[in-house]
ZAMARGU-4260 file (C-alpha; in steps of 0.2 Angstrom, whole numbers, plus 5000, padded with zeros to 4 digits):
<rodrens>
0) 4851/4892/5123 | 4833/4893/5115 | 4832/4910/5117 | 4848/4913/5112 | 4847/4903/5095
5) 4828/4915/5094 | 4840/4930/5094 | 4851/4922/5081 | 4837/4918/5070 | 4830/4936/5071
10) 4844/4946/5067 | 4850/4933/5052 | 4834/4934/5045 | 4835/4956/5049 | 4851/4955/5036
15) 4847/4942/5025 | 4828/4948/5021 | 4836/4967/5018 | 4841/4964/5000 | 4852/4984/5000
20) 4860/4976/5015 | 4865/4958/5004 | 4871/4968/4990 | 4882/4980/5001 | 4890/4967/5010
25) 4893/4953/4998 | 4892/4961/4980 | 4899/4978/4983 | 4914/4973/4992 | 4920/4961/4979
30) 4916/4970/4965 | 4925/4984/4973 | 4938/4975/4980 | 4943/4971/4961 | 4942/4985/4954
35) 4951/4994/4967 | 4968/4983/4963 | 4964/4981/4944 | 4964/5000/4945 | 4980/5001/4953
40) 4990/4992/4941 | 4984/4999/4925 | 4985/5015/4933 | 5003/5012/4939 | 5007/5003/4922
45) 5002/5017/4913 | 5011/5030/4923 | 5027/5021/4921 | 5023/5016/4901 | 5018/5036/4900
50) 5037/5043/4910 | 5046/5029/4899 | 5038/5035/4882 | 5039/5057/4885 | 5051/5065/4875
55) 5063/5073/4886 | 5064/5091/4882 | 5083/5095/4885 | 5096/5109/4883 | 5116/5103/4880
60) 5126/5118/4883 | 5144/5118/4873 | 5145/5100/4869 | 5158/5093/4864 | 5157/5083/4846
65) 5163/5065/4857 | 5148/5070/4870 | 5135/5074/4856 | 5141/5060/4845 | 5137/5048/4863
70) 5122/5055/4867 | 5115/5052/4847 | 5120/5035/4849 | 5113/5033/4866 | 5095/5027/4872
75) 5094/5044/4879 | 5096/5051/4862 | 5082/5039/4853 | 5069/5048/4864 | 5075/5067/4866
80) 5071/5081/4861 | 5088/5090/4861 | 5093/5111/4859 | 5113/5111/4859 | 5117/5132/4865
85) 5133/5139/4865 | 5138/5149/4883 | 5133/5164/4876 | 5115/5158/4872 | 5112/5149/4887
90) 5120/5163/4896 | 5106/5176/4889 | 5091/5162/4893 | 5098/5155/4911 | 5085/5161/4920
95) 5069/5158/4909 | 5078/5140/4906 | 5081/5135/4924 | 5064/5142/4925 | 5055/5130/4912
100) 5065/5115/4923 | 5057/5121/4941 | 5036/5120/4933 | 5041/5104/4924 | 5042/5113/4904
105) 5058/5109/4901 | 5067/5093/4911 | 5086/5092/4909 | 5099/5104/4905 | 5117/5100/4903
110) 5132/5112/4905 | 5148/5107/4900 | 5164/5117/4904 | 5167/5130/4889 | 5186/5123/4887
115) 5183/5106/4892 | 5194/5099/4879 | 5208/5107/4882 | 5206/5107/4903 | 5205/5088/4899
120) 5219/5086/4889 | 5230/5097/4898 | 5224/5085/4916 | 5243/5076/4918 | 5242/5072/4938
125) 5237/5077/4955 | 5232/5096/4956 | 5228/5097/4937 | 5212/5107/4932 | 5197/5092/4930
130) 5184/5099/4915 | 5166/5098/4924 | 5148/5095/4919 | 5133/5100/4929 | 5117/5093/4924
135) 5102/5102/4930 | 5086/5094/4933 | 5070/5092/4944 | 5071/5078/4957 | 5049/5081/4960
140) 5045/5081/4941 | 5045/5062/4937 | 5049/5064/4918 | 5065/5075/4924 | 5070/5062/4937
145) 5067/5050/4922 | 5080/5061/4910 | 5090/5064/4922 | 5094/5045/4927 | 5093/5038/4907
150) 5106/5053/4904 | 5117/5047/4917 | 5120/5033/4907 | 5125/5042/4894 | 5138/5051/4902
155) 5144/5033/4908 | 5148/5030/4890 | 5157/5047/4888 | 5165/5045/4903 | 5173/5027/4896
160) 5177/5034/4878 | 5186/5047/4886 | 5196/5035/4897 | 5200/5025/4883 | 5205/5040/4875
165) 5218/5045/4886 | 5224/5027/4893 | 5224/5017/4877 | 5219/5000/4884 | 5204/5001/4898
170) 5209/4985/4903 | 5222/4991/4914 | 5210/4999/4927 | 5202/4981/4931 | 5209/4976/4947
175) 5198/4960/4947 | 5181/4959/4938 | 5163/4958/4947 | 5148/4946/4947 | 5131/4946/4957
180) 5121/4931/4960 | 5103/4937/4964 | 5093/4924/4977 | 5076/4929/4983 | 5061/4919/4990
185) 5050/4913/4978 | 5035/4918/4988 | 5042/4936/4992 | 5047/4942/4975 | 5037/4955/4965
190) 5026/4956/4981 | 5033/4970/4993 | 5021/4985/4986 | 5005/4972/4989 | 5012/4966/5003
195) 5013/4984/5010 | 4994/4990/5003 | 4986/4973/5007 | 4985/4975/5028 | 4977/4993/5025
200) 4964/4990/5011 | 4960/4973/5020 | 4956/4980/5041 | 4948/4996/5032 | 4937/4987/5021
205) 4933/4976/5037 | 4931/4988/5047 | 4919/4998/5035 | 4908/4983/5033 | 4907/4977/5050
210) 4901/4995/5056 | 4886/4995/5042 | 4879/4980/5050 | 4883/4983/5069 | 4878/5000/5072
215) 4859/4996/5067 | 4860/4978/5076 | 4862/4989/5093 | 4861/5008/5092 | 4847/5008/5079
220) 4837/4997/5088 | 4840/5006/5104 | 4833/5024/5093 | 4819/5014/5085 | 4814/5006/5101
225) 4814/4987/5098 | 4829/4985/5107 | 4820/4990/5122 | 4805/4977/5119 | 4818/4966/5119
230) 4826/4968/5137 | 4807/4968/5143 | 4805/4953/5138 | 4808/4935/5146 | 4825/4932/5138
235) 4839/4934/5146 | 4851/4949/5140 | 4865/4940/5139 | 4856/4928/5126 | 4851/4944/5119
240) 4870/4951/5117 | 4877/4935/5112 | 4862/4932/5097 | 4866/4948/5090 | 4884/4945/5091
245) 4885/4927/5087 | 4873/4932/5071 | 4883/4948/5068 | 4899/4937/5068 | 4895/4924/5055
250) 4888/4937/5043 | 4903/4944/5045 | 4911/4928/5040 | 4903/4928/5024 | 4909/4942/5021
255) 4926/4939/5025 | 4926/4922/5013 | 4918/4937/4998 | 4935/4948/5003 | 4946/4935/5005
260) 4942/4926/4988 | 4939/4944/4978 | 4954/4949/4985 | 4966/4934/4978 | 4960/4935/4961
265) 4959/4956/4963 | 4979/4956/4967 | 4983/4941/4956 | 4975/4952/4941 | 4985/4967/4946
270) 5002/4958/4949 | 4998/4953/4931 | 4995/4969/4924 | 5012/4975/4932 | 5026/4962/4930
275) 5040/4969/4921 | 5038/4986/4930 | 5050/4989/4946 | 5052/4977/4961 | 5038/4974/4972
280) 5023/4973/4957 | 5024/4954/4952 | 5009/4941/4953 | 5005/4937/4968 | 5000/4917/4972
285) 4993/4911/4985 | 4994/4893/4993 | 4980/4883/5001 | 4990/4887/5018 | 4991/4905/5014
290) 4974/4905/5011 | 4968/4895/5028 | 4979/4908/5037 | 4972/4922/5030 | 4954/4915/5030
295) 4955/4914/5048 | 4964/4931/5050 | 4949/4939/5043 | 4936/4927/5052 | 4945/4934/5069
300) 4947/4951/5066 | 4927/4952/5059 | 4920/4945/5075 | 4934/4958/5086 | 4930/4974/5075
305) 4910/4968/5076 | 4911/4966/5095 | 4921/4983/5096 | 4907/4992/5087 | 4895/4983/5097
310) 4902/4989/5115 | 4903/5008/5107 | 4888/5006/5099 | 4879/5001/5114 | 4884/5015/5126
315) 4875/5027/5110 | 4856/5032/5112 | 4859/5032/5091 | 4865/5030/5076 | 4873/5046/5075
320) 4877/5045/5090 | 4886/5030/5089 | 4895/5033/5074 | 4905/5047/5084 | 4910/5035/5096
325) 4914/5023/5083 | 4925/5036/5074 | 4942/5035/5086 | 4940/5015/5084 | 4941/5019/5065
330) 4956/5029/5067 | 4967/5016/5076 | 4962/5002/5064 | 4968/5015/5049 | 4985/5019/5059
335) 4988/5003/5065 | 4987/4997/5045 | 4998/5014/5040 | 5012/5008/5052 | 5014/4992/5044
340) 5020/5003/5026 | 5034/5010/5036 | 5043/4993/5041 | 5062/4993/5039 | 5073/4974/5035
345) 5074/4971/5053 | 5061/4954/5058 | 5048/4959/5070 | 5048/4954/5086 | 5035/4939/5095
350) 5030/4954/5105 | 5024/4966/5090 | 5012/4953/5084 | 5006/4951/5100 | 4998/4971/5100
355) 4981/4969/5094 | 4976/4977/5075 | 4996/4980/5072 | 4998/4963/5074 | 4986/4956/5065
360) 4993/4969/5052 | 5010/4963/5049 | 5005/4947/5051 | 4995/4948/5035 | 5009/4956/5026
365) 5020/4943/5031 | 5007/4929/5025 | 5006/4937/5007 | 5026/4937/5007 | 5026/4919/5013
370) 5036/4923/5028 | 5024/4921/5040 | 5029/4908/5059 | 5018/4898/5065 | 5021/4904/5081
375) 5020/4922/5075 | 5002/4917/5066 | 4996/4910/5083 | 4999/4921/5095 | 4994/4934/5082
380) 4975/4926/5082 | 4974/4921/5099 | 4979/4938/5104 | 4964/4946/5094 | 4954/4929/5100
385) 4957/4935/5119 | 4953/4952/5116 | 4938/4948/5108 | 4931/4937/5122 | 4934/4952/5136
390) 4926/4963/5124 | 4912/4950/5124 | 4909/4949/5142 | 4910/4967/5143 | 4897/4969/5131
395) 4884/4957/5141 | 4887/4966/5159 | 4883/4984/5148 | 4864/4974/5141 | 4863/4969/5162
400) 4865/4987/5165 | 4847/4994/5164 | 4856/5012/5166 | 4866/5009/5153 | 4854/5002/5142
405) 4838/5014/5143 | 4847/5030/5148 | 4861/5031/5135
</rodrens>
């Protein structure tokens, strides 16, 4: 136990007397953590303040004087720039029009019939001519999509005069009227879009900062021979493995308290920045119990992804080398947060939090939402808690291997 607390002692003083290694691990990541997020919202608040505020550049082909009279009057209308053609004129620039719509010059164009009066008017019953409208636009090009959807309102409107027009009283097409009473969870609204980033930015960042410290701790030292010194010594390897580790793990825990606290004022900041924009941008709040949970989420998966590297990087000769074999583990913390952006309504199963990384995944979006069991949460830790002990042992039988240790 002496020994093992000397170990400790060592590689906490190795960190903690590095002051690049103190400003990467517990400044950076905070500062970065925020300005990632407050990024994020103004960019996003921005691009939809931008796509709200273009001028929609857009061609009506044989309007009618109700239709142009609606469209004036409209929202649409407030914000357009509006050409009405005759079908001879857009006949003669079709091409270059539909053209200007496909690279994004140009974002709506709408044709209506050249009689649609009188097809409208002469409509009596089933078989009857119905006038037409086709609206043209470019579902890729976000201020088209935009026109496109603002216009459709517009045509609503027309679409009721017109009624009106030939009916008299509207009233009779109300077979019964229609109300909606909206209920959400308190804790879930706004928060979908930070819910789905938050499981991502949180296991990669870990990840991230878990490598810069662990790959030195073992392969480094294995490269720059001290490591070797070491397991000449009288200590016992395995107090060697579980110093490092044990060291490794609670400066990982620092860190985790730096990411956890940056990243609840980071998100707040940008949930802020975004309310009024479309679902799943509201302020995120966390409670004390939300914050516990998460807390220990990150305390676990510190220690696992530090024990992970450790295992890799001791099978590495050096830090280059190590870094390869760290790479696939990389790549399955990334797809296993990925997966969680992909979830449909269905509620997961016990068994899908029990699947290390993607457990710990949706368990962290469900903690933001506030949906989060008490079982789920458990068996989501003590999963990751398991692991991490079996990775553990692993890791000292690999120091008792002098094969393994001096010939990597």
């Amino acid at each position: 136990m002496k020994n093992l607390i000397l170990v400790l002692k060592k590689e906490l003083y190795r960190v903690f007397s590095d002051r690049k290694l103190i400003i990467s691990l517990f400044i950076v990541p905070a500062i970065l953590m925020f300005a990632i997020y407050s990024l994020i919202g103004t960019l996003a608040k921005s691009m939809n303040s931008d796509i709200e505020s273009h001028t929609s550049k857009t061609y009506i082909v044989n309007a009618t004087d109700m239709l142009e009279k609606v469209v004036k009057d409209s929202e649409f209308g407030k914000n357009a720039d509006i050409k009405y053609l005759s079908d001879s004129e857009y006949a003669s620039q079709k091409t270059d029009l539909e053209e200007q719509i496909r690279n994004g010059d140009a974002d709506l164009i709408v044709v209506v019939q050249k009689d649609f009066d009188s097809v409208f008017s002469a409509y009596k019953g089933q078989g009857d001519a119905i006038p037409n409208i086709n609206i043209v636009f470019n579902s890729t090009e976000n201020y088209s999509q935009q026109a496109y959807s603002v216009f459709s309102n517009a045509l609503n409107d027309y679409r009721t005069k017109l009624l009106g027009s030939r009916i008299g009283n509207l009233e009779q097409l109300t077979v019964f009227n229609q109300t909606e009473t909206e209920i959400v969870k308190e804790s879930k609204a706004g928060t979908q879009f930070i819910a789905m980033m938050l499981p991502y930015m949180i296991m990669i960042m870990l990840f991230s900062g878990a490598m810069s410290i662990s790959v030195d701790a073992f392969a480094g030292e294995k490269e720059r021979g001290t490591l070797a010194s070491m397991l000449v010594s009288p200590i016992r390897r395995t107090d060697i493995a579980m110093g490092k580790v044990i060291a490794l793990a609670i400066i990982a825990a620092l860190s985790s308290i730096v990411y956890a606290v940056s990243m609840i004022i980071s998100m707040s900041t940008m949930g802020g920045s975004m309310s009024g924009m479309s679902s799943g941008f509201g302020a995120v709040h966390f409670d004390i119990m939300q914050i516990v949970q998460l807390g220990l989420m990150l305390i676990v998966l510190d220690y696992f992804f530090v024990v992970v590297i450790a295992v890799l990087s001791s099978f590495a000769k050096d830090t280059k080398s190590a870094s390869t074999f760290v790479t696939p583990a990389y790549m399955v913390v990334l797809v296993s947060a990925l997966l969680t952006m992909f979830q449909s309504g269905a509620k997961n199963t016990l068994v899908k939090y029990a699947i290390p990384l993607y457990g710990n995944a949706i368990a962290i979006q469900d903690i933001t939402t506030g949906d989060i069991q008490p079982v789920n949460f458990f068996v989501s830790l003590g999963v990751t808690v398991l692991v991490s002990a079996i990775l553990t042992g692993v890791l000292a039988k690999i120091f008792d291997s002098d094969k393994l240790m001096f010939n990597a």
